[in-house]
C-alpha positions in Angstrom: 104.2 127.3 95.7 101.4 125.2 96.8 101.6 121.0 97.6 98.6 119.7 95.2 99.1 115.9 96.1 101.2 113.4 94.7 100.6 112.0 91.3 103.0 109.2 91.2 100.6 106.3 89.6 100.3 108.4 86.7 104.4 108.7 85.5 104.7 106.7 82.5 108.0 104.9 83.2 108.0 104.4 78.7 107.7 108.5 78.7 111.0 109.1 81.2 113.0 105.9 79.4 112.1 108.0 76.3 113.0 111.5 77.8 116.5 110.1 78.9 117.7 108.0 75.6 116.4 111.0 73.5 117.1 114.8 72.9 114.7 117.1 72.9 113.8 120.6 72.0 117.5 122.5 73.5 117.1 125.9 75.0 117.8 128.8 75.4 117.2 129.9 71.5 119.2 132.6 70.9 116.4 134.4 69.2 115.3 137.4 71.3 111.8 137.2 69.9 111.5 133.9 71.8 111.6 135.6 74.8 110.3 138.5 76.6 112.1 141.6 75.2 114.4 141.5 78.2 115.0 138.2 79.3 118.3 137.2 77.4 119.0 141.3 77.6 118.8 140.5 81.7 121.0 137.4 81.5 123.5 139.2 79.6 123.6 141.7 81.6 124.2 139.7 84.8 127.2 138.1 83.1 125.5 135.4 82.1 127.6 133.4 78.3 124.0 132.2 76.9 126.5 129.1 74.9 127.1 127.7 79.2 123.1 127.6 79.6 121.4 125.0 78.9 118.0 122.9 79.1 115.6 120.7 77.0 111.8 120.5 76.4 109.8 117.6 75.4 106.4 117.6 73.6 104.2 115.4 72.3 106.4 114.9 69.2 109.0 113.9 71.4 107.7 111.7 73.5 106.2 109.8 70.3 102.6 110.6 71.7 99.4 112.2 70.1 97.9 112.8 73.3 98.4 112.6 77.2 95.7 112.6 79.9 97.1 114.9 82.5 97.4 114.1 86.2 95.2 117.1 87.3 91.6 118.1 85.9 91.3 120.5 82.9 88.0 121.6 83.8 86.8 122.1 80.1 90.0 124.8 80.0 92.8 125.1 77.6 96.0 123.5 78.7 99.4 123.0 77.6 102.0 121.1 79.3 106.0 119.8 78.4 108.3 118.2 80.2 111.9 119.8 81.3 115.4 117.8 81.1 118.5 119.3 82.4 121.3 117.4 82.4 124.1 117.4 84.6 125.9 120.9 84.4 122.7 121.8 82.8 120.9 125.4 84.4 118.0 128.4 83.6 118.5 131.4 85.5 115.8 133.3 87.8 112.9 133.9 85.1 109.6 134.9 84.8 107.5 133.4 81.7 105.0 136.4 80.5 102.0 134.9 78.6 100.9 136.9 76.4 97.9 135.5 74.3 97.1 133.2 77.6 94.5 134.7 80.1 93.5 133.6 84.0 96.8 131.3 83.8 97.2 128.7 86.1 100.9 127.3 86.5 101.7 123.7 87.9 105.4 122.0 88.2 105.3 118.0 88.9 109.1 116.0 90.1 109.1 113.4 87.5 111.6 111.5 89.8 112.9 111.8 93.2 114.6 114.7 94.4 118.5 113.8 93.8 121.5 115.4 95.1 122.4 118.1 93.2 119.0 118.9 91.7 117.3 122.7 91.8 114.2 124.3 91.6 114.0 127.7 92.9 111.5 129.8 93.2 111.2 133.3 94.7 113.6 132.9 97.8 113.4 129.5 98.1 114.5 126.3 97.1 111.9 123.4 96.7 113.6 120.2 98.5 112.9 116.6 99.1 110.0 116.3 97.0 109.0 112.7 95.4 108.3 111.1 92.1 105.0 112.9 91.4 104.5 115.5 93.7 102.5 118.8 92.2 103.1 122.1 92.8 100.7 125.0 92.1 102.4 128.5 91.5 101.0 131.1 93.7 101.6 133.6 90.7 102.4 132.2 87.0 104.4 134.8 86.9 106.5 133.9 89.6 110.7 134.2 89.5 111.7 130.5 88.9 114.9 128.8 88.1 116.3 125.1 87.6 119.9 123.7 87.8 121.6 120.1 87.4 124.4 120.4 89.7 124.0 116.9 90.6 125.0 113.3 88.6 121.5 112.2 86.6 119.3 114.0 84.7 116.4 116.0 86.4 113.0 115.9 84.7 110.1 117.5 85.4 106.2 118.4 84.2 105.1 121.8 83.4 101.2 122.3 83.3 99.6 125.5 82.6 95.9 126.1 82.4 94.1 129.3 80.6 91.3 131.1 79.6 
């Protein structure tokens, strides 16, 4: 993961407020065509009861917004972003999101808060720390192992960006 810069000035404090009175789109969906062929198939395997997993993704619908500039430049390419929730007890395993209609994809995760106690984002072998309200992270691969957990108190939001040919 590579620091971008922090973005800070541009977290909607109406959008968060929003996020954490509201429920959005729950995860994981049971439905194996959601997922690469082998996703759930690995989780399950591992030992993994899909009913204790748990995660929730906002879009524009859910936010009650038509459109949001984003904190980093499009460059005339298509885009799609969401925001993550987890609550506390909340977790998604080590992943790796295959794209498959998306081309020359570009993969960005922003902190919508402080880091808090108890909150995870890992990636490959590590663990991404002490990060603030708005900091950006490139993935050096979109198709990176990543995984998020609320062992903590408060909910843990975050930005997803990707960018695609």
């Amino acid at each position: 993961m590579n620091y971008i810069g922090n973005f800070s000035s541009w977290i909607d404090p109406e959008i968060i407020a929003t996020i954490l009175a509201n429920k959005g789109e729950r995860r994981p969906k049971t439905n194996i065509e959601v997922y690469e062929d082998t996703t759930l198939t690995q989780w399950q395997s591992a030992g993994y009861d899909l009913s204790k997993l748990g995660w929730e993704f906002f879009y524009n619908q859910h936010i009650n917004k038509d459109h949001i500039d984003l904190p980093i430049s499009t460059a005339g390419r298509k885009y799609k972003w969401w925001f993550s929730k987890l609550n506390p007890g909340d977790f998604f395993p080590m992943h790796v999101d295959h794209f498959k209609t998306e081309k020359n994809v570009q993969r960005f995760w922003m902190a919508c808060q402080d880091h808090q106690m108890g909150h995870v984002f890992a990636y490959d072998n590590s663990v991404l720390q002490d990060y603030r309200a708005g900091d950006m992270y490139e993935f050096t691969d979109a198709n990176m192992w990543h995984a998020a957990a609320n062992l903590g108190f408060v909910p843990k939001i975050s930005l997803q960006i990707i960018l695609f040919d």
